[in-house]
C-alpha positions in Angstrom: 33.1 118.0 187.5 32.9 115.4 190.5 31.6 112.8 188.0 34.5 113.4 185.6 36.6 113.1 188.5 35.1 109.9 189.6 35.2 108.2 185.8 39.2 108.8 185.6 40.3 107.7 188.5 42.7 103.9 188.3 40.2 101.9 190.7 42.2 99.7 193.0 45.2 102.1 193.0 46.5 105.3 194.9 48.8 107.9 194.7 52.1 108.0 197.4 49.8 109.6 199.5 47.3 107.3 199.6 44.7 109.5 197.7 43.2 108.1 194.7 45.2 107.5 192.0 43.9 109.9 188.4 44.1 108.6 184.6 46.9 111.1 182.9 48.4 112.1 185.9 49.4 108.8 187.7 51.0 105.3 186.0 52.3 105.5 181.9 55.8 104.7 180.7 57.2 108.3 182.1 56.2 106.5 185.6 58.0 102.6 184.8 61.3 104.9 183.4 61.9 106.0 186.9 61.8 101.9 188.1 64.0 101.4 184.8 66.8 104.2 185.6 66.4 102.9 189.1 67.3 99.3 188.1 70.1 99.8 186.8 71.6 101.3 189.7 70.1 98.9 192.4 72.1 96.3 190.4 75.0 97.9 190.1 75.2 97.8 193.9 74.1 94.2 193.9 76.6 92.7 191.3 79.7 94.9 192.2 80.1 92.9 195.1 78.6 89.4 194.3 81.0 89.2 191.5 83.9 89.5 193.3 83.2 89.0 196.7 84.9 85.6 196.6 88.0 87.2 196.2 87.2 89.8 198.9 86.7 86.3 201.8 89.4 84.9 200.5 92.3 87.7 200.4 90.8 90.0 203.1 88.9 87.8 205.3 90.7 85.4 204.8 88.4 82.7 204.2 89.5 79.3 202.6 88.5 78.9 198.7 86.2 76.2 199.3 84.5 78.2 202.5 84.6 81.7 200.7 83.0 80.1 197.1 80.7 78.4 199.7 79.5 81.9 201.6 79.1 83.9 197.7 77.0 81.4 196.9 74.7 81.4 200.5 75.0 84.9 199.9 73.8 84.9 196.5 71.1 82.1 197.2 69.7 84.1 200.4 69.4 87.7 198.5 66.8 85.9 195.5 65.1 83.9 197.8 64.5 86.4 200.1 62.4 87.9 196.8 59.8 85.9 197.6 59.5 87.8 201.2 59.4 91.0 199.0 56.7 89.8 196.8 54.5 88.5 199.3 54.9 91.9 202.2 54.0 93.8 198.6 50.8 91.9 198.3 49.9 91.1 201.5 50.3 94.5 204.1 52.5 97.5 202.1 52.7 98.4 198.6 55.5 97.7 196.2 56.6 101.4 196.7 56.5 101.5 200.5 58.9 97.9 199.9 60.8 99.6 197.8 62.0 102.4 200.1 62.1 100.0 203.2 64.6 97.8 201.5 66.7 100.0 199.6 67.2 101.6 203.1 68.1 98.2 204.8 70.7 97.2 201.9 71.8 101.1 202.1 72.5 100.1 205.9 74.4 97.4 205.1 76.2 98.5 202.6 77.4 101.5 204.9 78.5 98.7 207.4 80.6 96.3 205.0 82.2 99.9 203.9 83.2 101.5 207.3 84.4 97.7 207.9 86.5 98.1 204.9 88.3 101.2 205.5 89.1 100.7 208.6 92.3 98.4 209.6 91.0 97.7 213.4 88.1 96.1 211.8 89.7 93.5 209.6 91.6 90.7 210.4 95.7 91.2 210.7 97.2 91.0 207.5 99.1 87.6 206.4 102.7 88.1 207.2 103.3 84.9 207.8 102.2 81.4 205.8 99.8 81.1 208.3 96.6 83.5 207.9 94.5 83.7 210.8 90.9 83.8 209.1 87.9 86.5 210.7 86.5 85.5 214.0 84.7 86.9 216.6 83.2 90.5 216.2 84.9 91.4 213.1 83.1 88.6 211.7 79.8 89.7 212.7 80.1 92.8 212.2 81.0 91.8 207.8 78.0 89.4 208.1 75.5 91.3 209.8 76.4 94.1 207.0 76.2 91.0 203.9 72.7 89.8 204.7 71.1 93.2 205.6 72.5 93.4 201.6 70.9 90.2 201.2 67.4 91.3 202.5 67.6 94.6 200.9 68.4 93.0 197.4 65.6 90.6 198.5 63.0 93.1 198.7 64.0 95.3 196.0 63.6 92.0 193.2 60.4 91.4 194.7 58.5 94.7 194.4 60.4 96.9 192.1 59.5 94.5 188.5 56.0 94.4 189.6 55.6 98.5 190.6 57.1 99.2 187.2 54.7 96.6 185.6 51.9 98.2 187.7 52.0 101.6 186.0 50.1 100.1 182.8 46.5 99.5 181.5 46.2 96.3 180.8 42.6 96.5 179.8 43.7 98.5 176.8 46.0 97.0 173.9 48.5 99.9 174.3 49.4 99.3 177.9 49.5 95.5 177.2 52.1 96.4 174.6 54.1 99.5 176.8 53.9 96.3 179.8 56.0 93.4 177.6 58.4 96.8 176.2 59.0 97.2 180.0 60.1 93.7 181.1 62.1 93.6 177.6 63.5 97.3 178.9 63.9 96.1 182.6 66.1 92.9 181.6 68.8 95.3 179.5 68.8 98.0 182.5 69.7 95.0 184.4 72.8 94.1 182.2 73.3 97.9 181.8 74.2 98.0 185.8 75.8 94.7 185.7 78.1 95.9 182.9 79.5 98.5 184.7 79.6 96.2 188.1 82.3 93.5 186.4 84.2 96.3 184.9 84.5 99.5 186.3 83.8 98.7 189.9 85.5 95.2 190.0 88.6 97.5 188.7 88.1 99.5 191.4 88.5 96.8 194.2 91.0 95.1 192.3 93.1 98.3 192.2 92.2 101.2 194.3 90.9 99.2 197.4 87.6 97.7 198.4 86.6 100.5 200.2 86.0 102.2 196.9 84.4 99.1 195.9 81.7 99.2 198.9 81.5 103.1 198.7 80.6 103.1 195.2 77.6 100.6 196.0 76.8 102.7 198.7 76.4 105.5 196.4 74.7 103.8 193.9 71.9 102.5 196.0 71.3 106.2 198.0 71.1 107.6 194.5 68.5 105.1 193.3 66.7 106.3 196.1 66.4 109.9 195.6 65.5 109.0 191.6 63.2 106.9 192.7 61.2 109.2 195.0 61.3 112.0 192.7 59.1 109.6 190.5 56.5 109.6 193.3 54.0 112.0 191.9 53.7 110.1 188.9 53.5 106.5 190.2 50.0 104.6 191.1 50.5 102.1 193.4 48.1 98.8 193.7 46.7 98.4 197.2 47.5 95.8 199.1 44.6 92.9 199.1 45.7 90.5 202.3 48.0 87.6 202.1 48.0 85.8 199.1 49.3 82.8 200.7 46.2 82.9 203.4 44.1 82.3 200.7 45.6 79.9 199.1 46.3 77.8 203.0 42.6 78.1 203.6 41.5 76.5 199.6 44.0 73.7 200.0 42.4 73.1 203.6 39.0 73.7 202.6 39.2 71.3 199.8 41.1 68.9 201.7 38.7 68.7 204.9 35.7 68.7 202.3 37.3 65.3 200.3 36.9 63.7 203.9 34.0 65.0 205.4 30.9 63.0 205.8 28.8 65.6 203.6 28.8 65.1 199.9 29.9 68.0 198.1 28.7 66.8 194.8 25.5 68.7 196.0 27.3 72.0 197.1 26.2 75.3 195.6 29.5 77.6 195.3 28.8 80.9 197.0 28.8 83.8 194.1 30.4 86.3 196.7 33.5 87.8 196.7 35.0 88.0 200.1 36.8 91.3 200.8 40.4 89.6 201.4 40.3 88.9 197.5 38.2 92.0 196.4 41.6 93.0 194.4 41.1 90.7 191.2 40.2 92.1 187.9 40.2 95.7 187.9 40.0 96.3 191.3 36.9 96.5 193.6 38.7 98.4 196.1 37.6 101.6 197.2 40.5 104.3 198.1 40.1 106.7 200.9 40.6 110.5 199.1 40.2 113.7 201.8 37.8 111.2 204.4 35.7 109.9 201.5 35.2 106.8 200.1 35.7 106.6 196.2 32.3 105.7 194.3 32.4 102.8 191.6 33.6 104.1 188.2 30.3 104.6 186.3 31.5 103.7 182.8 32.5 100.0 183.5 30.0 96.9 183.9 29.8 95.0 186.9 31.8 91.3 186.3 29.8 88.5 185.7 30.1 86.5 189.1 33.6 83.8 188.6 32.5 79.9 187.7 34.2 76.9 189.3 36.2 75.3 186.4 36.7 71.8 185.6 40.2 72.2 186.2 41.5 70.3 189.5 38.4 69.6 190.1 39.3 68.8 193.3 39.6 72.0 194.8 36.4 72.7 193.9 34.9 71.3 197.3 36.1 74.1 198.7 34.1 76.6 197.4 30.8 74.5 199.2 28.1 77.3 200.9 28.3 74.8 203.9 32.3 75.0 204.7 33.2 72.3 207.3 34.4 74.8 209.3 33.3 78.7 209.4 37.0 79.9 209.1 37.7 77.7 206.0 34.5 79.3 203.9 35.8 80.0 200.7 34.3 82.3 197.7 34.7 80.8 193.6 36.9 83.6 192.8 39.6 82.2 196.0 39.6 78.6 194.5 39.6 79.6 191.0 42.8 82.0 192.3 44.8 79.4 193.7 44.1 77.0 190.7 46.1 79.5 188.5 48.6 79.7 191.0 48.8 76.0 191.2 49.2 75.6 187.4 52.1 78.4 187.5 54.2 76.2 189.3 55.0 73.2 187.0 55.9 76.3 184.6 58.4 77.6 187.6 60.2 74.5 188.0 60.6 73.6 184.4 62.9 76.9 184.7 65.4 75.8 187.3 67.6 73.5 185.2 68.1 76.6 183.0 69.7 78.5 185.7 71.5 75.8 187.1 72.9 75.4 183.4 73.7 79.7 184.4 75.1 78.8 187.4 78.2 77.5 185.2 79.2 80.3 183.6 80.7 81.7 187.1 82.3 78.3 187.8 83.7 76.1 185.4 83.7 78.7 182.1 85.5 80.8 184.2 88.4 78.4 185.3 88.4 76.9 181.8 89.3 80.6 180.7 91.6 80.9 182.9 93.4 78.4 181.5 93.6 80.0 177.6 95.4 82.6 176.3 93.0 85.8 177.7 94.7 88.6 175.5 93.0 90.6 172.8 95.8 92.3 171.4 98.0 93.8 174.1 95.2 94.0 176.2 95.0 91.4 179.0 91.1 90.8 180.5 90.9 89.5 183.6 88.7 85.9 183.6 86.8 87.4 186.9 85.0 89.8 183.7 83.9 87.1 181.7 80.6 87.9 182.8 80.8 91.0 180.4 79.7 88.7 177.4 76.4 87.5 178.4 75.7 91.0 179.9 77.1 93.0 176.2 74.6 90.1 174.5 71.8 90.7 176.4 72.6 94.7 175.8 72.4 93.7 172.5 69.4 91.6 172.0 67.0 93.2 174.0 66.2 96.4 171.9 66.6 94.2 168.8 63.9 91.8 170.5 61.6 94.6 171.5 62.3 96.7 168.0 62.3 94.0 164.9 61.4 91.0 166.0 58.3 91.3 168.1 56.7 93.4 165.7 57.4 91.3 162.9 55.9 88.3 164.9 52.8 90.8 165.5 52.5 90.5 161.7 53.3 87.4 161.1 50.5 85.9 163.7 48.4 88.6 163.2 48.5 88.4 167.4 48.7 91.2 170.3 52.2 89.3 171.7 53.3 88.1 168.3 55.4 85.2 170.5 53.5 84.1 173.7 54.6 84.5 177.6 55.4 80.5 177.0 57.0 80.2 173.6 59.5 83.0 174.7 60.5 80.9 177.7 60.6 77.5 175.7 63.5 79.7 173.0 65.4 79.7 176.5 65.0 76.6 177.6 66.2 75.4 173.8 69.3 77.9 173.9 70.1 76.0 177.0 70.5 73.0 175.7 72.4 74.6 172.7 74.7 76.2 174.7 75.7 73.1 177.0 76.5 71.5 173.7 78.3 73.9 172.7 80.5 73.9 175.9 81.1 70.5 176.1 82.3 71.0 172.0 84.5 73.5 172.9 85.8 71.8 176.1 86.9 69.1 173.5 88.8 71.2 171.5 90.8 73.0 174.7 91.8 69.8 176.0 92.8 68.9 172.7 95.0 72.0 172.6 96.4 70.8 176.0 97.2 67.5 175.1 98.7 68.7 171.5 100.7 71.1 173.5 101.9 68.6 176.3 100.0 71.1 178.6 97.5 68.5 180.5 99.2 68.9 183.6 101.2 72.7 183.6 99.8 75.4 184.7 101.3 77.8 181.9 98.0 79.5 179.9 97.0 77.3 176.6 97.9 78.8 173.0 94.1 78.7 172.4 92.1 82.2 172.5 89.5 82.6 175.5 87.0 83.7 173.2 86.3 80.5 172.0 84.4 80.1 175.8 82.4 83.4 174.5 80.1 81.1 172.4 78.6 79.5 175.4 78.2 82.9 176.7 76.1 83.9 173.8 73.8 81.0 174.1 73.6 81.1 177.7 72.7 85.4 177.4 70.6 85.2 174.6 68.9 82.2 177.2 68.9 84.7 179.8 67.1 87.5 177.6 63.9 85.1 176.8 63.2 83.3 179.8 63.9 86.2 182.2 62.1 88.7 180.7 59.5 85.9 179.1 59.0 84.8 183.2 58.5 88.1 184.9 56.3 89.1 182.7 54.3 85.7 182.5 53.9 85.3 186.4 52.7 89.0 186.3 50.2 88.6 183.6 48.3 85.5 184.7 49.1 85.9 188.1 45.9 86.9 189.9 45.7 90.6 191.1 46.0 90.2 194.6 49.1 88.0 194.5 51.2 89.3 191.5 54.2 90.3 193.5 54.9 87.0 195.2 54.6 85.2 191.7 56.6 87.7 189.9 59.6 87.2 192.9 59.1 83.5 191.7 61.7 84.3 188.7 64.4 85.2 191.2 63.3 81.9 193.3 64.1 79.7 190.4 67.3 81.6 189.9 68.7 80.8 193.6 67.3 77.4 193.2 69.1 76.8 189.7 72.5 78.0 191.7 71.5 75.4 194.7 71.0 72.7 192.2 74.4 73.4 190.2 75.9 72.4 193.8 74.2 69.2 194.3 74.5 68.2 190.8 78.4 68.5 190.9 78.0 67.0 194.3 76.6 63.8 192.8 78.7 63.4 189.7 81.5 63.4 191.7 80.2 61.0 194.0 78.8 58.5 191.3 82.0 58.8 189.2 84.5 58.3 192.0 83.0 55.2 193.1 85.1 51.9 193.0 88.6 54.0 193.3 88.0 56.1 190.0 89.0 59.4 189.8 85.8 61.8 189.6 84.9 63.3 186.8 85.0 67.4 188.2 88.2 66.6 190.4 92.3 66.6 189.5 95.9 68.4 189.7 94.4 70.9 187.0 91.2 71.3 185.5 92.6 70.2 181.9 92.4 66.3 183.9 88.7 67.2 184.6 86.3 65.3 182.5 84.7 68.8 181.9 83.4 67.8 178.6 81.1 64.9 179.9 80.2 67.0 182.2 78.2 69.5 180.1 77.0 66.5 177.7 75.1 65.3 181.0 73.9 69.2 181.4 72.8 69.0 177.6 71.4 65.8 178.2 69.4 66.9 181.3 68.6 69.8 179.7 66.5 68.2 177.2 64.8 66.2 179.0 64.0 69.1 181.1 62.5 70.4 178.0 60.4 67.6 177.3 58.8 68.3 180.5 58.1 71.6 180.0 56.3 71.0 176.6 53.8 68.4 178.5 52.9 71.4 180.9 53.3 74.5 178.5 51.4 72.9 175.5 48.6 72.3 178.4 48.5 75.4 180.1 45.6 77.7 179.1 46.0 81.7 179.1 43.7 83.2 181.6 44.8 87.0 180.8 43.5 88.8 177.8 46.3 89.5 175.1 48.8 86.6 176.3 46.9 83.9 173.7 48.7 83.6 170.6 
């Protein structure tokens, strides 16, 4: 009975209390539901206030437009960057699920703060009763931004374990759990939009109407809630052990190879040491033994020992560092470390290819929105708000995803007679092409609203346009359906070909290109406004009214850049070789 013990145990994983984790009791989808339920909550508290919250500076704090669109989007930008912090603590010292709880309970935290600051009147600034507002200063101000950013961390740390635990609970040495994985990340991209559809409409009515109070408090709820689901999944989750920093290793190959390139020595004679240090003893299917009742877990009997890694041809010049004579004793480096960070390294041309989409993302919370807010926003009697424009993408990608998952994966399964049916790559190039679409398809129907306007005699009134705002919904389908492929095709991607013992930071990687796309929206405006109101023109994004902006050339530049952003990622995708088993097509 010991032996069958030993032979179904999940090496390199344990249970929530650190006991070995057991095959059939620990991991499977009933464990990645709890992370999917759990989503949707976590960004429900996220978005509620994100998409709003420049209305919240502005009318409540106070805040000027161009400071209060300024701190949303420092807000915004801090929160996914701070993924990569999540990611790396998951790999490097605690597991995803000990992240997990630790930032849920700092976002709870601040969350409490930004509602208690809400409610009460002695904690906000005085109210405008005259033309003059007298913005937030002093302690009230530090009390509402020492409450954001302990959001901001929280959120932070939640996007970079919580994908990768749910991703964790399945075999990927079996076909079946290769298959349940890409269900999840097609499953954890629609729980997203499921939380984010009930953030822009329900909750943003809530602050809106009722009070922001209620809009905090039901964020604070949300998030306490997501907690409690999320430990009652304990039992049934395996969690990876943490293998070191990730970003040690890679520090020590890039200075190995580097001191080796200018070292007297030639390395042309090096022998690369076979061994695999214990910082890195992660990859594969885990080396690691787990601690169960003060005894150390035995191998599992029924798999073969590895064959010992190969330095690769690939940059070539890492290699070096792998040399049994290091120049220095601290910078001795095993095959399996330099054959690590060369993946790593060849991820990255992938992960910036991805930033122009979300910059091309970024506009549908800018420009789309003032551009409906210009057009006649009425369905029937019923007047939507342009602040829950955001409802189409999220309704889209509600839409998509099961039919993604449900017809047309499995057709592609047929039709390539392949394990992914479309590859980790291909699904991310769709997006990257429904980009481009969709920034053609703004600038197409940003010629036909300021044709309306000028028809009308409308350039420079403010009165609404007798042209529908859905015609702005087509971008939003494009720009979703965009979304829905590279998202889901990215988080699963860095996960899969990620090595073992530094999945989590490349996984938080999605959320980094996200905040970077948002940073490079800014500095792209930034410049065409600069370039084009040189020699006392009138720039292209500026004017009385936004029917004067030259919105139209505008996105043609986005389409344009968007291509050739394309272009780019062909050279590196159509380069790239898989290193994880079903991810070839």
């Amino acid at each position: 009975m010991e032996v069958e013990e030993e032979v179904s145990r999940w090496e390199g994983y344990a249970d929530w209390r650190n006991r070995a984790a057991v095959k059939g009791r620990h991991g499977g989808m009933l464990a990645a539901s709890f992370v999917l339920v759990v989503e949707v909550l976590e960004n429900l508290a996220y978005l509620a206030n994100a998409s709003n919250l420049v209305l919240y500076l502005r009318e409540y704090m106070h805040m000027s437009p161009s400071k209060s669109a300024n701190d949303v989007t420092n807000f915004m930008g801090t929160a996914f960057l701070l993924a990569l912090l999540g990611g790396f603590l998951s790999d490097a010292f605690f597991s995803t699920f000990q992240i997990f709880l630790i930032s849920a309970s700092i976002e709870f935290l601040g969350l409490i703060i930004l509602t208690i600051q809400a409610r009460t009147p002695s904690l906000m600034p005085p109210s405008c009763d005259s033309p003059t507002c007298e913005e937030v200063s002093g302690s009230k101000a530090a009390m509402f931004f020492v409450g954001l950013y302990l959001v901001a961390l929280g959120v932070g740390g939640i996007k970079g374990s919580l994908p990768s635990h749910g991703a964790e609970q399945f075999d990927e040495s079996t076909p079946k759990g290769r298959k349940q994985r890409s269900t999840f990340f097609n499953y954890f991209v629609f729980c997203l939009a499921c939380g984010a559809l009930v953030a822009v409409t329900f909750v943003v009515w809530l602050e809106d109407n009722k009070g922001w109070e209620w809009g905090f408090g039901v964020s604070t709820i949300a998030i306490f809630v997501s907690i409690l689901i999320f430990l009652s999944g304990s039992r049934f989750y395996r969690n990876k052990i943490p293998c070191g920093s990730p970003l040690t290793t890679i520090l020590k190959v890039l200075l190995a190879a580097f001191a080796k390139c200018f070292s007297s020595g030639s390395s042309s004679n090096a022998v690369a040491s076979m061994s695999v240090s214990p910082s890195n003893h992660c990859v594969s299917k885990g080396k690691k033994e787990v601690e169960s009742q003060g005894e150390l877990e035995k191998p599992r009997q029924e798999e073969a020992v590895p064959p010992p890694a190969q330095l690769t041809n690939s940059l070539r010049i890492l290699n070096g560092a792998a040399d049994e004579k290091p120049v220095h004793r601290l910078l001795e480096c095993t095959v399996q470390q330099v054959e690590d960070v060369k993946i790593v390294l060849k991820m990255l041309p992938i992960f910036a290819c991805t930033i122009m989409l979300n910059c091309c993302l970024a506009q549908l919370s800018t420009f789309s929105v003032q551009q409906a807010a210009s057009m006649n926003t009425k369905i029937g009697s019923l007047k939507i708000p342009p602040a829950s424009l955001p409802i189409f993408p999220v309704v889209f990608i509600m839409i998509l995803a099961p039919i993604y998952d449900h017809l047309i994966i499995p057709f592609a399964r047929k039709a390539t007679k392949t394990e992914t049916g479309v590859t980790h790559l291909q699904r991310i190039g769709v997006g990257l092409v429904l980009s481009i679409l969709a920034m053609a398809v703004a600038a197409l129907v940003e010629i036909k609203r300021k044709g309306v306007a000028k028809d009308s005699g409308l350039l420079d009134s403010k009165e609404n346009l007798p042209v529908t705002f859905l015609w702005i919904a087509l971008q939003y389908l494009f720009l979703g359906s965009a979304d829905l492929f590279t998202l889901a095709g990215l988080l699963e991607y860095f996960f899969t070909e990620a090595p073992a013992s530094m999945r989590s930071l490349a996984t938080s990687l999605s959320w980094a290109s996200l905040a970077m796309g948002y940073y490079l929206s800014s500095v792209i405006v930034s410049i065409v406004n600069s370039i084009t109101g040189s020699s006392g023109n009138t720039p292209w994004l500026r004017g009385k009214s936004i029917n004067r902006y030259k919105l139209d050339y505008f996105y043609w530049l986005m389409c344009v850049l968007s291509a050739a952003n394309f272009l780019h990622y062909l050279f590196w995708a159509m380069r790239y070789k898989y290193r994880s088993t079903g991810s070839r097509s």
